[in-house]
C-alpha positions as CSV (number, residue, x, y, z in Angstrom):
1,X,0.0,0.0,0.0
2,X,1.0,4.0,0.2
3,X,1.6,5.9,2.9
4,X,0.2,9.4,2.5
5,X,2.7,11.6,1.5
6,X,1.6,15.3,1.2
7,X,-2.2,15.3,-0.3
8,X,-2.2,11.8,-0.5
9,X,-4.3,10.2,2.5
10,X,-5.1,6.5,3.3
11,X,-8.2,6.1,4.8
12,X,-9.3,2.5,6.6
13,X,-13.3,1.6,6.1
14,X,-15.4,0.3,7.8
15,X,-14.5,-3.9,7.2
16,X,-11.6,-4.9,8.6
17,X,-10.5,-6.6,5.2
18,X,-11.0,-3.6,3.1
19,X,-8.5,-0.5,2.5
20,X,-9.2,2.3,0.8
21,X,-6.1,4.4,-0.7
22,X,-6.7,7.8,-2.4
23,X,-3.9,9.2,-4.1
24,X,-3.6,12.1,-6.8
25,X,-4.1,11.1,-10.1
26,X,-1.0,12.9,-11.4
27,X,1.2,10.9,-8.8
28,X,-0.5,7.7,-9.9
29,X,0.0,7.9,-13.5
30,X,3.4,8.2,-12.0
31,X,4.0,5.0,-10.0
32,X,2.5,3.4,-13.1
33,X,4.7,4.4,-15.5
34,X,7.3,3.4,-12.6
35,X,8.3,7.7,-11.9
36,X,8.5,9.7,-9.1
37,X,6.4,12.5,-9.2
38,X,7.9,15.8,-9.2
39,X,7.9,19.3,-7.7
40,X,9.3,23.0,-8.7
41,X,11.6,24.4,-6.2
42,X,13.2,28.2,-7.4
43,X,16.4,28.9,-6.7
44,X,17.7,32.4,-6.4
45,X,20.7,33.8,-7.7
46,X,20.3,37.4,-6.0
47,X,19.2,35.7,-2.8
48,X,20.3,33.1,0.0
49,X,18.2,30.3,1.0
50,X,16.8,30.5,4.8
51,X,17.6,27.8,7.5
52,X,14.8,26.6,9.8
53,X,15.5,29.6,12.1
54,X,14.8,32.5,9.7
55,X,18.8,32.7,8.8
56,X,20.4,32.9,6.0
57,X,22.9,30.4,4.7
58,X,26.2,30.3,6.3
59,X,28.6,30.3,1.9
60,X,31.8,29.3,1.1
61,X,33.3,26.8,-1.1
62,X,30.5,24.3,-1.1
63,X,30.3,20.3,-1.4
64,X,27.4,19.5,-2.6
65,X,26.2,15.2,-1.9
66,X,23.1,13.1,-3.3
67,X,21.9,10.6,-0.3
68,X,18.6,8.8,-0.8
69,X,16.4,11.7,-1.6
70,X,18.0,14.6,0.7
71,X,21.1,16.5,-0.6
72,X,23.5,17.9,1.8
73,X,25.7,20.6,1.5
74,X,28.6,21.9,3.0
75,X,29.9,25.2,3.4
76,X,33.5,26.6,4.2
77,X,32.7,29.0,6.8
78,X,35.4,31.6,6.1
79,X,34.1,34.2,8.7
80,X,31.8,36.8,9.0
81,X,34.1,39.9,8.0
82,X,33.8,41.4,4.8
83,X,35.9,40.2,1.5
84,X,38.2,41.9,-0.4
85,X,38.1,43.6,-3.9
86,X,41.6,43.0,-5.4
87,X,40.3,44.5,-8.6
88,X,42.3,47.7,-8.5
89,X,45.5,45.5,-7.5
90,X,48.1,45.4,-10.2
91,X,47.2,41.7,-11.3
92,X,43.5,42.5,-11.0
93,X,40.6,41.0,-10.1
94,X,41.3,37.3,-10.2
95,X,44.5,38.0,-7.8
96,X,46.0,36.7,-4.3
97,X,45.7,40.7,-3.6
98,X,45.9,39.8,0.2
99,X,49.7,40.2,1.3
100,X,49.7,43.8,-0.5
101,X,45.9,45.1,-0.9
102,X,44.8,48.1,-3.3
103,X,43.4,49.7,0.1
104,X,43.6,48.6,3.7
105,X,41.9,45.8,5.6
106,X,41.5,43.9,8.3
107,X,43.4,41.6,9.1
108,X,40.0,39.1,9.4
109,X,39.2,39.7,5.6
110,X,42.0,37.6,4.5
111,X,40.3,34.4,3.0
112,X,44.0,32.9,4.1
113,X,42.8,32.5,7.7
114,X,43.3,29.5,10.5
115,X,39.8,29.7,11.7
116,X,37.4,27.9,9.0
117,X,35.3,25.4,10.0
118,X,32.6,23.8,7.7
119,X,29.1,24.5,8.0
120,X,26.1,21.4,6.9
121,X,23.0,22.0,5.8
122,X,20.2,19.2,4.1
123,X,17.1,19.9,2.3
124,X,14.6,17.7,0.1
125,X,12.7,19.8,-1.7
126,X,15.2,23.2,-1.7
127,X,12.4,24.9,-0.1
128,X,13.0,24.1,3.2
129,X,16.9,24.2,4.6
130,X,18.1,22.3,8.3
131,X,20.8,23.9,9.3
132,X,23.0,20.9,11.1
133,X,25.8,22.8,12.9
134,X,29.5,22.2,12.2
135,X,30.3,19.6,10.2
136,X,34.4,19.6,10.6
137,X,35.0,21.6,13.4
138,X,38.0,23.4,14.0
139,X,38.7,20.7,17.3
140,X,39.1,18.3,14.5
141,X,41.4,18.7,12.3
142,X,44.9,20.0,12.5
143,X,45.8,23.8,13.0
144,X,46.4,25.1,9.3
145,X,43.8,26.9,6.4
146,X,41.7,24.6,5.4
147,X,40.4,24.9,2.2
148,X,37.7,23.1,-0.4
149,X,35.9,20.3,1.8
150,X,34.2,18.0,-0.1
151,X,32.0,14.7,1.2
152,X,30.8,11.8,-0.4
153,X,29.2,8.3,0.8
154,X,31.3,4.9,1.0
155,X,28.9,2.5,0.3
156,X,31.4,-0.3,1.3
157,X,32.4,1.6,4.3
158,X,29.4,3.3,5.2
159,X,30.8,5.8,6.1
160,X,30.9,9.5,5.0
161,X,34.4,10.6,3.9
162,X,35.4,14.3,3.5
163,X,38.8,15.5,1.7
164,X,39.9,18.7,2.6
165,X,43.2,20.8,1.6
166,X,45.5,22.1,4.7
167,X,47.9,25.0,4.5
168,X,50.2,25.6,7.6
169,X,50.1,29.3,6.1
170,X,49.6,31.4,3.3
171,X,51.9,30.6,-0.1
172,X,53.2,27.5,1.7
173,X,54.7,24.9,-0.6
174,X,53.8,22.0,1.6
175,X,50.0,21.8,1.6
176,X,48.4,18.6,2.0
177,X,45.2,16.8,1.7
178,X,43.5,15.5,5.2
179,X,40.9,12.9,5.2
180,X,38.0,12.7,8.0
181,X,35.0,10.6,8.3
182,X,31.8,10.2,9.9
183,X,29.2,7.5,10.3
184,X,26.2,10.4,9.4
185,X,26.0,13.1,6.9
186,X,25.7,15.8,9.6
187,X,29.1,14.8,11.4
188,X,30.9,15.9,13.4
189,X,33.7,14.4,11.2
190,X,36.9,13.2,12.6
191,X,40.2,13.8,10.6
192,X,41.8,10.1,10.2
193,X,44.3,10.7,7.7
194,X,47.0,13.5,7.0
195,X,49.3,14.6,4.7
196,X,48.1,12.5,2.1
197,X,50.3,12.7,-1.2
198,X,49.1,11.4,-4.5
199,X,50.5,10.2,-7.9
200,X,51.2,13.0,-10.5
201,X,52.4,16.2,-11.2
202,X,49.2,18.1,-10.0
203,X,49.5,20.5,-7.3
204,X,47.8,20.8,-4.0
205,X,44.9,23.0,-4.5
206,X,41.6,23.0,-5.7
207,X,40.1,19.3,-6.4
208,X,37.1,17.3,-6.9
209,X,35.8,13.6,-6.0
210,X,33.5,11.5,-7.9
211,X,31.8,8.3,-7.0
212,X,30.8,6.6,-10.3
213,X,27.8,3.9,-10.5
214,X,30.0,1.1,-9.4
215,X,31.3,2.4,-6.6
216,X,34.9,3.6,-7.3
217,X,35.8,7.0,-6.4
218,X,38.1,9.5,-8.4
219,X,40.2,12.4,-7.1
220,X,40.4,15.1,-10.0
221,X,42.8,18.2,-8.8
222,X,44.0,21.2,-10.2
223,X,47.1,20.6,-12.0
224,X,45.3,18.1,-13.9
225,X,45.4,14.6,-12.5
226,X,42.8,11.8,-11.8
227,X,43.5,9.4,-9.1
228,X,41.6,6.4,-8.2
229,X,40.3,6.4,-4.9
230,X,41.2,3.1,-2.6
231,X,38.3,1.4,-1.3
232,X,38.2,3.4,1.7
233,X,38.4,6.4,0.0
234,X,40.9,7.8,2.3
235,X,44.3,7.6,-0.1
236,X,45.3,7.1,-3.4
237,X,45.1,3.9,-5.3
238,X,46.5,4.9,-9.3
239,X,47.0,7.2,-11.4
240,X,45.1,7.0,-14.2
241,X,44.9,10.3,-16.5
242,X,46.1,13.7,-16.7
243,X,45.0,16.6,-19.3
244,X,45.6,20.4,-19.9
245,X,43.4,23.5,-20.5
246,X,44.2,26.0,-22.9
247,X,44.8,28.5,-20.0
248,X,46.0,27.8,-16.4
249,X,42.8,26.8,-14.8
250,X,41.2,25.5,-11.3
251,X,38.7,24.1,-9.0
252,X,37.9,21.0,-11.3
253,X,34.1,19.4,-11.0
254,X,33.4,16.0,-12.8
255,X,30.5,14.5,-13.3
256,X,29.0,11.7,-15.8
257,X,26.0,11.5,-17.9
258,X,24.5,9.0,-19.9
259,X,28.0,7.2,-20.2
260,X,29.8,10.2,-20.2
261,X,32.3,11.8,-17.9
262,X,32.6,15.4,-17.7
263,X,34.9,17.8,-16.3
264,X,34.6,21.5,-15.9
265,X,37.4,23.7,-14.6
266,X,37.7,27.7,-14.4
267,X,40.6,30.1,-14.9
268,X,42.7,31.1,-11.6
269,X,40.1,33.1,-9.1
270,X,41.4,34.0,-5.5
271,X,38.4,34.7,-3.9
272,X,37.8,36.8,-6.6
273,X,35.3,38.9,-6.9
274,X,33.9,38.8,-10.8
275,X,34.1,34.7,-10.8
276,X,35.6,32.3,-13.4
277,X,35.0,31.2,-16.8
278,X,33.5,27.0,-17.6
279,X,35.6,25.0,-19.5
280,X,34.5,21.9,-20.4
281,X,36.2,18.6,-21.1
282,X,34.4,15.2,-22.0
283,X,35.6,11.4,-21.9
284,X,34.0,7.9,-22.4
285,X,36.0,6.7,-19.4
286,X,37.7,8.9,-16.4
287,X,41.0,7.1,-17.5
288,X,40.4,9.2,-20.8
289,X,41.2,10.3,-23.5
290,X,39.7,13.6,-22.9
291,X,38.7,16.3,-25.0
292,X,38.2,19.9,-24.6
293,X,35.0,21.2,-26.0
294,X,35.0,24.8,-24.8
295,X,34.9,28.0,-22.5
296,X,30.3,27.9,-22.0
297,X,30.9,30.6,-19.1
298,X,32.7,33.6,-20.5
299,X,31.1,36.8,-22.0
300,X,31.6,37.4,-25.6
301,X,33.0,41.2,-24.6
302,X,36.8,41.3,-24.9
303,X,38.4,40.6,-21.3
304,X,40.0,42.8,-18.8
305,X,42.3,41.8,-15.7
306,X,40.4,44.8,-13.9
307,X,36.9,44.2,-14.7
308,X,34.1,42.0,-12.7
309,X,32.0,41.5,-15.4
310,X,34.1,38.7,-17.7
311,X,31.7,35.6,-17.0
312,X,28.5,35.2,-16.7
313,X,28.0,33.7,-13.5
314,X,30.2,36.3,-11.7
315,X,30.9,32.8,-9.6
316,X,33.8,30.2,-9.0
317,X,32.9,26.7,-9.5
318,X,32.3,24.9,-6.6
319,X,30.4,21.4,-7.1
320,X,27.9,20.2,-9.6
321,X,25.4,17.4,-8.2
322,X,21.9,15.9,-10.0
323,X,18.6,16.2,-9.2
324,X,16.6,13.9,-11.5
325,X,17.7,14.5,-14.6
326,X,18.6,17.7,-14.4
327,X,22.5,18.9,-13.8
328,X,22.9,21.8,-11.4
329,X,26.0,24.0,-11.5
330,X,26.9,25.5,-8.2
331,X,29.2,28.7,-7.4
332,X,30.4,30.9,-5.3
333,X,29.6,34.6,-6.3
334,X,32.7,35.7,-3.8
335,X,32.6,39.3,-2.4
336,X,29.1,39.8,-3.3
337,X,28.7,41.2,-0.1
338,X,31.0,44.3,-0.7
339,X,27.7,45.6,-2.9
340,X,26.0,45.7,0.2
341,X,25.9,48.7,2.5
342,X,27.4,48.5,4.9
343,X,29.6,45.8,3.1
344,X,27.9,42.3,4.1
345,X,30.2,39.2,5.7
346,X,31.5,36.9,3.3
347,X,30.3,34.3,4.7
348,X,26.9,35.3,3.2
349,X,27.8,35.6,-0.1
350,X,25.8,34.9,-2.8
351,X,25.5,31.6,-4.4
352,X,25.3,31.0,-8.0
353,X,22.7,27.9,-9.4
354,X,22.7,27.0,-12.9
355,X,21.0,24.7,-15.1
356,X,23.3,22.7,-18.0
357,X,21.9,22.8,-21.0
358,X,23.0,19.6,-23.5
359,X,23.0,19.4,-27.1
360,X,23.0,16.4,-29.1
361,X,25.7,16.0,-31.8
362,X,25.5,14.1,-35.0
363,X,28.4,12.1,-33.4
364,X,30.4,12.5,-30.2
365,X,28.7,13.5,-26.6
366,X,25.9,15.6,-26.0
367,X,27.5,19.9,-25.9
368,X,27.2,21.7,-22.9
369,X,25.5,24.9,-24.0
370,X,26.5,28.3,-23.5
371,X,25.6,29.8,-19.9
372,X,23.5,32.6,-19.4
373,X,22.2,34.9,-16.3
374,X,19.4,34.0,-14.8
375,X,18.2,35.6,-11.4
376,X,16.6,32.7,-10.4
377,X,16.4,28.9,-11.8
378,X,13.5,26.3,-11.1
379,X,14.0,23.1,-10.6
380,X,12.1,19.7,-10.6
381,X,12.6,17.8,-7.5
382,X,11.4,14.3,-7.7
383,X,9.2,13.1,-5.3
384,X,9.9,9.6,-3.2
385,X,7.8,6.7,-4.2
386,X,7.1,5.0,-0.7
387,X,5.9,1.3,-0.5
């Protein structure tokens, strides 16, 4: 039988034998065409979601997970002073301005800080957001700046496993990957592994992990190498590809979709106000080859170091994740708070959510298509079937 789920309502008669289930019609054309039923969530652009108190998302660089139907997301917390606009520096906008800033700051605005902790949230429908608390906090993991947390789910394990990056300071050449792990989304995580190192000529920095459908897990990092994950996700197992982008890019994402593996990267963005442009790479298998298709996030006008309108998203790339069949693209518009006034904290800056578009091709996989503005996105959210 069904259990009522919204305006669905089970109702017993009379006979002890008989049942009487009333269910929409939409949601039972539906189950028999074996679907979930679906509803429209917006997502804005210009605006942060709300928590279950009234408050607004804690942002940073975000990890974003599928479990079951809820998707969890995680948030660098880098504080709640203002950013910086390193626009006006000599390298301009897309610069590590921090060490010698175009005007003074605080000492507290440097994204280069030792006090980040990461912040979990979980929704199911993106209309309503639990705030869960700290997810890594800073009792548990090593002193350092931590940097680019991401989560996924060890089905072997059971357990949830986080990477994150950890800097002892600012420009220091001996960065390392920590791994931590918790037996539930919402943590608190405990760091079990440090100083990781893994195969190739990447760099510590910005990095991705994928868990395909048959379980394994791939590290993709900027520099660019792919390293297959060891069963317990917490260290390397091989190398297995490396490829290029025609300018020195960042913050890799993969993904795959109907049997192929994509990767998106952006060009060098420091907490950069202004964001990053999309490349996009495609494979039939993450051990390659891949090919570069494109840049789908970049204006067409002609670019300039000192200007915050080169891409379209004015956002970093952080994480993409599915919902249904639809591919969501998730930024970071950094230092949108600075158009506030007073300037807002950065920890509250705006969010970027994007729908890909795909293309079919007479041969070859489907094209991303080029990215446009939108203030706000909607979103089908599949409903669960219960049983």
């Amino acid at each position: 039988f069904l259990r009522p789920r919204n305006e669905e309502s089970i109702h017993a008669s009379s006979h002890p034998k008989e049942l009487l289930v009333m269910v929409r019609p939409e949601a039972l054309l539906s189950l028999a065409c074996g679907l979930a039923s679906a509803a429209p969530a917006m997502l804005s652009n210009i605006a942060l979601p709300v928590d279950q108190n009234g408050q607004r998302l804690i942002t940073g660089e975000a990890s974003a997970m599928v479990h079951g139907d809820e998707y969890w997301f995680y948030f660098n917390d880098w504080g709640s002073c203002p950013g910086v606009d390193c626009c006006d520096s000599k390298a301009g906008c897309a610069s590590c301005c921090f060490d010698n800033p175009p005007r003074p700051m605080d000492e507290c605005q440097n994204p280069y800080g030792f006090n980040h902790t990461v912040q979990v949230y979980v929704t199911r429908d993106f209309l309503s957001w639990e705030n869960k608390g700290q997810a890594l906090p800073l009792s548990n993991r090593p002193p350092g700046i931590e940097f680019r947390p991401t989560v996924v789910y060890n089905a072997k394990t059971q357990l949830f496993v986080m990477w994150y990056e950890d800097r002892p300071r600012m420009h220091s050449p001996t960065s390392a990957y920590f791994v931590a792990t918790s037996p539930s989304p919402e943590g608190p995580f405990e760091t079990v592994a440090v100083n990781v190192t893994l195969p190739g000529k990447g760099r510590v920095g910005d990095f991705d992990i994928f868990v395909d459908d048959d379980g394994s897990a791939y590290h993709v990092r900027t520099g660019f190498d792919i390293v297959l994950l060891s069963d317990s996700f917490t260290g390397p197992a091989e190398h297995i590809a490396s490829f290029t982008t025609p300018k020195s890019s960042e913050a890799p994402t993969m993904f795959k979709r109907e049997g192929t593996y994509y990767i998106t990267a952006g060009t060098g963005c420091c907490a950069c106000i202004g964001g990053s442009s999309i490349y996009v790479l495609s494979s039939p298998a993450p051990e390659g080859p891949w090919t570069y298709h494109g840049d789908v996030g970049s204006n067409p006008t002609p670019f300039d170091a000192h200007s915050k309108a080169n891409y379209v998203t004015k956002a970093q790339g952080s994480a993409i994740f599915r919902v249904g069949n639809q591919f969501i693209y998730l930024g970071n518009q950094w230092n949108s708070g600075l158009f506030e006034s007073p300037p807002g904290p950065r920890n509250h800056d705006l969010l970027y959510w994007g729908l890909f578009g795909f293309e079919s091709q007479v041969s070859g996989p489907d094209k991303i298509t080029q990215f446009v503005w939108n203030d706000t996105i909607t979103i089908n959210v599949p409903e669960a079937i219960v049983l």
